[in-house]
BAFI-71009 format. One record per residue: z, x, y of N, C-alpha, C in turn. Coordinates in steps of 0.001 Angstrom, whole numbers, plus 500000, padded with zeros to 6 digits. Atoms other than C-alpha are relative to their C-alpha. Layout:
// BAFI-71009
ZXYZXYZXY/...
This chain:
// BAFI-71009
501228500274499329747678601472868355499080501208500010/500824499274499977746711605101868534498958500369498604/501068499581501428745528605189864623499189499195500170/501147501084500304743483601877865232499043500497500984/500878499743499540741688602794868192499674501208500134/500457498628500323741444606630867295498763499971499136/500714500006501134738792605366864816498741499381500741/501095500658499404736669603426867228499109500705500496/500750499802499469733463604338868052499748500186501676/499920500343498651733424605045871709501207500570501214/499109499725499639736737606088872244500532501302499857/499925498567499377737673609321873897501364500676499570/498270499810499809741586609319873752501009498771500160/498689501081500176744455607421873323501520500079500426/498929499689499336747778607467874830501316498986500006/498961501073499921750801605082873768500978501170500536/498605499287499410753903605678875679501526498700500038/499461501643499421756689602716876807500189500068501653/500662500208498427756910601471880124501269499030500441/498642500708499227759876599418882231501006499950499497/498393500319500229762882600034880787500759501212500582/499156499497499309765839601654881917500188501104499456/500162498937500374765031604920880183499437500685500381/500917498795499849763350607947881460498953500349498778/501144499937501247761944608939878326500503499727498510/499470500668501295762898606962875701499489500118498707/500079500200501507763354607096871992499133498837499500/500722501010500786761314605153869377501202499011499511/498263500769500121765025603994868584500576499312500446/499008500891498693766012602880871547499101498987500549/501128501449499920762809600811872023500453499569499239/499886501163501222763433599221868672501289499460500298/498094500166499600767321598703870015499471498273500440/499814500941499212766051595991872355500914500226501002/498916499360499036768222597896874679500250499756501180/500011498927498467766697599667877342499169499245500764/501112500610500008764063597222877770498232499989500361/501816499077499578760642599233877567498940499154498752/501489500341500301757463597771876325499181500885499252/501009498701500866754769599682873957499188499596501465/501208500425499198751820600184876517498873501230499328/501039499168500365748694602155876054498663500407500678/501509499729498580745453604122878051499454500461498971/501689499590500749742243604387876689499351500473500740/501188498510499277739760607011877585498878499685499129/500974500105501067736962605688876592498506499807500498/501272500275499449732790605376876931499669499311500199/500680500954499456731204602866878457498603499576499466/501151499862500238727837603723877230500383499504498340/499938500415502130729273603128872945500801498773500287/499241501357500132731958600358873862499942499304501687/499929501156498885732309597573876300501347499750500332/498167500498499947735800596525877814500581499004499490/499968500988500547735138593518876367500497500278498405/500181500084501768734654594859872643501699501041500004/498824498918500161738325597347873549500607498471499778/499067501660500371739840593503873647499479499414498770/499450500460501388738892592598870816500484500664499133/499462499133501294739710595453868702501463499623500639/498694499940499474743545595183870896500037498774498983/499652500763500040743556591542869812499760499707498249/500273500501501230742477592232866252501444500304499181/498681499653500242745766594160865960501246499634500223/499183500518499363748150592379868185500165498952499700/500078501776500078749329588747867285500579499359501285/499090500260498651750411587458870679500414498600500051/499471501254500290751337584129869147501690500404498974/498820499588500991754107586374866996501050500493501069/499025499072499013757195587098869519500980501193499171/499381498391500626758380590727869403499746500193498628/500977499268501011756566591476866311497924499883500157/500986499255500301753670593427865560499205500593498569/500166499392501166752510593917862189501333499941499101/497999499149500360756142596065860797500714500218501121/499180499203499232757197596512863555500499498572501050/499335501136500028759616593559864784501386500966500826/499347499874499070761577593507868112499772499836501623/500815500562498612761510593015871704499206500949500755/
């Protein structure tokens, strides 16, 4: 997510991390495990004045298939 919206007009910063699983600070590994059970998530830092919150959803949704379970593009899991 951070190469797609690193490119956007508007956007300040980017910040993927994962989020609810039973890891402190978990591996890219151990996400892909289906393990631990952490989530990709992501914060945007971004302008108001070049993008809209509206137009950050669509770029999310141009990348995301949320009709595809646990895949993403290549990247396939929960």
């Amino acid at each position: 997510m951070d190469a797609v919206f690193g490119k956007v007009e508007g956007i300040k910063n980017v910040i993927c991390r994962y989020s609810e699983g039973r890891e402190a600070n978990p591996t890219y590994e151990q996400v892909c495990s289906g393990v631990i059970g952490d989530a990709e998530v992501v914060m945007i830092d971004y302008d108001e004045n070049n993008i809209s919150y509206e137009d950050l959803f669509d770029v999310f949704f141009e990348i995301y298939y949320s009709t595809q379970l646990n895949k993403r593009g290549n990247d396939i899991g929960t």
